[in-house]
C-alpha positions as CSV (number, residue, x, y, z in Angstrom):
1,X,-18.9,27.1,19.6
2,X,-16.2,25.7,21.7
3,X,-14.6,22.5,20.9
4,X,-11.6,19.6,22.5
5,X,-9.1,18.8,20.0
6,X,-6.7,16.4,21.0
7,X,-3.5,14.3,19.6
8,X,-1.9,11.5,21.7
9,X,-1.6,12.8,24.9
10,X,-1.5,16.3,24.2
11,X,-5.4,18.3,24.8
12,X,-6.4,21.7,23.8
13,X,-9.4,23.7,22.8
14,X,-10.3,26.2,20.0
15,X,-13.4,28.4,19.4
16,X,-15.1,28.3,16.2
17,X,-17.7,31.8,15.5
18,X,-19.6,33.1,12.6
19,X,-18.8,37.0,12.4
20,X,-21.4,39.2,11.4
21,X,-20.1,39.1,7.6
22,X,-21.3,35.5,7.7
23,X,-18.4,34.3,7.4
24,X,-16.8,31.2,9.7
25,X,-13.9,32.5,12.0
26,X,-11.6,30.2,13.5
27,X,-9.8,31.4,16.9
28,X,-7.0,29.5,17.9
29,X,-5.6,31.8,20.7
30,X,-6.8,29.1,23.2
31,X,-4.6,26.2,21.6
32,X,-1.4,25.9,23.7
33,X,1.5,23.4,23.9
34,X,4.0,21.7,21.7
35,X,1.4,20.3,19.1
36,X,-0.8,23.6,18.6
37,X,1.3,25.0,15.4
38,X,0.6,21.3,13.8
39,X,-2.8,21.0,14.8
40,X,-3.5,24.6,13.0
41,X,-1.7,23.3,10.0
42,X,-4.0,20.3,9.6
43,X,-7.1,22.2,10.0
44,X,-5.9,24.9,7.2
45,X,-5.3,22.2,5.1
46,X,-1.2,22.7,5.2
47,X,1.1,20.3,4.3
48,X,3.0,19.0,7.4
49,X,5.9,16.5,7.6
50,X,5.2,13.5,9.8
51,X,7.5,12.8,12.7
52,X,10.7,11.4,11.2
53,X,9.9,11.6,8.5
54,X,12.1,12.5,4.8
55,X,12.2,16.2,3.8
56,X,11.7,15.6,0.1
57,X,13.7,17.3,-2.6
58,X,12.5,16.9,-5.8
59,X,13.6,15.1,-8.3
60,X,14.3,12.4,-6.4
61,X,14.8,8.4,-6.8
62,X,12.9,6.1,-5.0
63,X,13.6,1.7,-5.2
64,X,11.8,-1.3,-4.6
65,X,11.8,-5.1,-5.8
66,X,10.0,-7.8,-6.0
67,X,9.8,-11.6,-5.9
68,X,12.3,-12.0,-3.2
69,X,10.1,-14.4,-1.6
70,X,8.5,-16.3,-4.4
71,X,9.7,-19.5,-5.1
72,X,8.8,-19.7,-8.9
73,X,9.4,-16.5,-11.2
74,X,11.9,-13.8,-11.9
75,X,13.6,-11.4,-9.0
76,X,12.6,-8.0,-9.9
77,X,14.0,-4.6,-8.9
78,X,12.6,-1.0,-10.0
79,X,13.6,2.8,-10.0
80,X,11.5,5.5,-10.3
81,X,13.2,9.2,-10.6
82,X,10.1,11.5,-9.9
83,X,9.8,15.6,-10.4
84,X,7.4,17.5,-8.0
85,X,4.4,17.8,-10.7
86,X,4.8,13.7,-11.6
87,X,4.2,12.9,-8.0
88,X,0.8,14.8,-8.0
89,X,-0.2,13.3,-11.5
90,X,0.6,9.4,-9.7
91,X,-0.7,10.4,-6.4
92,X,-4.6,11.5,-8.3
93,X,-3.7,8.1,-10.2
94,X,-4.2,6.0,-7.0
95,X,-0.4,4.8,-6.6
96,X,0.4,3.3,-3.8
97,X,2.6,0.6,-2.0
98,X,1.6,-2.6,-4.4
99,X,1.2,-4.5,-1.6
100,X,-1.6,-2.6,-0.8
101,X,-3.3,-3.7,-4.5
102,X,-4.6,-6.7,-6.0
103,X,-2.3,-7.9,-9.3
104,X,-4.5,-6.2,-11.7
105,X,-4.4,-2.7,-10.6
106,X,-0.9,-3.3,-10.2
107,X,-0.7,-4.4,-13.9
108,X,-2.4,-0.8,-15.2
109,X,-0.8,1.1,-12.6
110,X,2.9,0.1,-14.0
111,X,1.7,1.2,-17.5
112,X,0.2,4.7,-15.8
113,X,3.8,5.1,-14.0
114,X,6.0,4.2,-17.5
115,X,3.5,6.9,-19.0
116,X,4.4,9.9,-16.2
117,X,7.6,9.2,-15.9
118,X,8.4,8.4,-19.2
119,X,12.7,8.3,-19.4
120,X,12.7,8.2,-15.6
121,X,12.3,4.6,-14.8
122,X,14.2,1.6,-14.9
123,X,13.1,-1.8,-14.4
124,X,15.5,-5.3,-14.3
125,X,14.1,-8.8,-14.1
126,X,16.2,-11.7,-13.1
127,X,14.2,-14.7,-14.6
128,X,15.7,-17.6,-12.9
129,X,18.4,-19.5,-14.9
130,X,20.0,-15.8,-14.8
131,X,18.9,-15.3,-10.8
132,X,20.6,-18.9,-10.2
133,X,23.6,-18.4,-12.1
134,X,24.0,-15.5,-10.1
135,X,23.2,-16.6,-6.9
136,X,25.9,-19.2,-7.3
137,X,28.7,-16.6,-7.8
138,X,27.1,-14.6,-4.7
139,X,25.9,-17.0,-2.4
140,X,23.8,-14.4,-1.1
141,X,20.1,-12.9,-1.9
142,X,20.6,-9.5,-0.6
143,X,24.3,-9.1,-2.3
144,X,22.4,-10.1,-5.7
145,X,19.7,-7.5,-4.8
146,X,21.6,-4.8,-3.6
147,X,23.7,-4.9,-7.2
148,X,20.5,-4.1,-8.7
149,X,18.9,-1.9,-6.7
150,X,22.6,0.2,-7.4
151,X,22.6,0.0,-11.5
152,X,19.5,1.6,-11.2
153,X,20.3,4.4,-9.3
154,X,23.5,4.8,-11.1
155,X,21.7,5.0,-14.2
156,X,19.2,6.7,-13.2
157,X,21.3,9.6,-11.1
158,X,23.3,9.7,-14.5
159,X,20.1,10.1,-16.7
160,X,19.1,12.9,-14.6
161,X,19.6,15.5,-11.6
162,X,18.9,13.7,-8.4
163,X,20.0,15.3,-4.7
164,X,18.0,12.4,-3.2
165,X,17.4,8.7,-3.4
166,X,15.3,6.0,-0.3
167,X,15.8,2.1,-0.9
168,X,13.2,0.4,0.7
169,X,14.8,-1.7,3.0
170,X,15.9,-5.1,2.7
171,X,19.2,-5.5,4.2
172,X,22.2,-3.4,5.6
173,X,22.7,-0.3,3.7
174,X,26.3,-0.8,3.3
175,X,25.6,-3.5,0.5
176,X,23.9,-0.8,-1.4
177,X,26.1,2.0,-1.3
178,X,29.1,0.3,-1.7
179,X,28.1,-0.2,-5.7
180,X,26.9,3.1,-5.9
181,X,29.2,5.6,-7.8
182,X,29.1,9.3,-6.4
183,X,26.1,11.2,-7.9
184,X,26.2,13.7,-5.2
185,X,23.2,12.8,-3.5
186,X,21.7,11.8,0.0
187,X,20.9,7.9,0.3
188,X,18.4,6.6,2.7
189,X,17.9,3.1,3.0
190,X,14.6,2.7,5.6
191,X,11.8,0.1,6.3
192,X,8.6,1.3,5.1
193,X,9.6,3.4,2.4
194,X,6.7,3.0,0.2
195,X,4.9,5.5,1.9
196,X,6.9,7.8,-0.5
197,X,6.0,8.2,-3.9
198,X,8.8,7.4,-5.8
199,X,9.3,4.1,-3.8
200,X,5.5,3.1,-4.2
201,X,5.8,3.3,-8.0
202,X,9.2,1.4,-7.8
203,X,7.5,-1.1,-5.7
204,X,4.1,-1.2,-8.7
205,X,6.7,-1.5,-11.5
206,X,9.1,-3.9,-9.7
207,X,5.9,-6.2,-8.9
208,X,4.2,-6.2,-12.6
209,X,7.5,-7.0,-13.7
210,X,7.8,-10.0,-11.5
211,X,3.6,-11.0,-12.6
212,X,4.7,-10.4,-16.0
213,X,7.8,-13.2,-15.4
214,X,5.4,-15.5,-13.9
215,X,2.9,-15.5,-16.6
216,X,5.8,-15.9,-18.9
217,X,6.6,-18.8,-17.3
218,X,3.7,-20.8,-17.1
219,X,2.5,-20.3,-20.5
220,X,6.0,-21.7,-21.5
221,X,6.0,-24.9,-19.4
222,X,1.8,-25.5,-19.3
223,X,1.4,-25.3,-15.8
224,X,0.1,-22.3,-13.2
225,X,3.2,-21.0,-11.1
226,X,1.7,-19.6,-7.9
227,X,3.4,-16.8,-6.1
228,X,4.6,-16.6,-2.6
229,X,6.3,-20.1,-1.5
230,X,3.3,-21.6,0.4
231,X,2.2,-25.5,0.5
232,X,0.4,-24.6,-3.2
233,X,4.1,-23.9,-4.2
234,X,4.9,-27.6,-2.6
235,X,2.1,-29.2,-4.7
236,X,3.1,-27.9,-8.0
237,X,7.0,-28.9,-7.6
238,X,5.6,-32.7,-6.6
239,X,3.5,-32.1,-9.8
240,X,7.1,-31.6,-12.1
241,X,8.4,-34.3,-10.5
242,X,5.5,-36.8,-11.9
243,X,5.9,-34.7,-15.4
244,X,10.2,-36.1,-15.0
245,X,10.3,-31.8,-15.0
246,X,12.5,-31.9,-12.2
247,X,16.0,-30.3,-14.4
248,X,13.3,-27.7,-15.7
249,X,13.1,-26.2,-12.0
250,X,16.5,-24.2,-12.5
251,X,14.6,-22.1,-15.3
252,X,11.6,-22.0,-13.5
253,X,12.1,-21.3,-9.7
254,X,14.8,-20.0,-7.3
255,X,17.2,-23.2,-6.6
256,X,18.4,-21.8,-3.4
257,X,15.2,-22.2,-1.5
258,X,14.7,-25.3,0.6
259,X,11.3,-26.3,-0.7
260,X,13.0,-26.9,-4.2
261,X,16.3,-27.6,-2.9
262,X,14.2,-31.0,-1.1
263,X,12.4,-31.5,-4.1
264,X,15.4,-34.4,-4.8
């Protein structure tokens, strides 16, 4: 049998015969052009690097946060330094970027990633009357971040041998690696990054850390935080106000965001 294989623009063709063993023999002579060897590789079931993409070295670091858009609850930040055999134990787990999960499988992923990677990860939660006081002496969201994001990979690089580390990307790289001490590896600080391991478990740990913060939150003051900053988050500062709650929204939210900075 003949068939047309194609990928993008690129066409070829490839026979596919039964030999008189029974066995199945693929012939791939006819398969010509710049996309032939990868095409072969997917149909043997090789492992192939996407274009541009990260040549892994393993162990490596990966870092994510969480709760940089949420009004009420902690800022969060993760690192996850993963071996080769780790990844494979997470991957058969189901992680993946958390925003790709609902809260709860977040929630009993984080516990499956402390488990793997026991000694390998570091989480930090800013809850907000330490966020705030913070974000008064920096001015800045992404400076805050990016101090995070670098204790963990200092400690974690220290903990352990890294040659490698990806920051999923959140602001110019420079903020990161100016607080980061010389651990002898490569840094790379790109959009999108949870599509590697290490960065989707940050990303799973950084946001049951921030669900856990929330939760902590609202049991304390009796009343449900939401996440995100949407017109829900609008409703329930207009519902402190009525309470005379108003002082309790610097331990309870993120006081440089407009919707509580117009609270009054």
């Amino acid at each position: 049998m003949q068939f047309e294989i194609s990928k993008g623009q690129w066409k070829s063709t490839m026979r596919v015969y039964q030999k008189k063993d029974g066995k199945i023999k693929m012939d791939y002579s006819a398969l010509k052009g710049e996309k032939a060897a990868a095409v072969i590789s997917i149909i043997e079931g090789k492992k192939i690097a996407e274009e541009g993409a990260i040549e892994i070295s393993y162990p490596y670091i990966g870092t994510d946060e969480s709760g940089k858009g949420d009004t009420f609850g902690p800022l969060t930040a993760a690192g996850v330094r993963l071996a080769e055999k780790a990844e494979k134990e997470l991957l058969k787990a189901g992680v993946k970027d958390s925003k790709k999960n609902t809260d709860d499988i977040n929630t009993a992923l984080a516990d499956v990633i402390k488990d793997v990677c026991r000694g390998n990860y570091r989480v930090i939660s800013l809850m907000p009357k330490e966020y705030n006081a913070l974000y008064e002496k920096h001015k800045n969201i992404n400076t805050l971040l990016a101090g995070r994001h670098a204790e963990i990979i200092n400690k974690l690089s220290e903990d352990g041998a890294c040659g490698l580390v990806i920051v999923d990307q959140f602001a110019d790289e420079s903020l990161v690696k100016g607080k980061i001490k010389d651990g002898g590896f490569k840094l790379i600080h790109t959009a999108g990054a949870e599509k590697y391991t290490a960065v989707a478990a940050a990303s799973i740990l950084a946001r049951a850390a921030y669900l856990e913060g929330l939760k902590e939150l609202s049991d304390r003051f009796k009343i449900c935080l939401p996440k995100g900053s949407s017109a829900e988050t609008g409703r329930v500062i207009q519902e402190l106000k009525k309470r005379d709650m108003v002082k309790a929204l610097s331990e309870i939210a993120k006081m440089n965001f407009s919707n509580v900075k117009n609270a009054g």
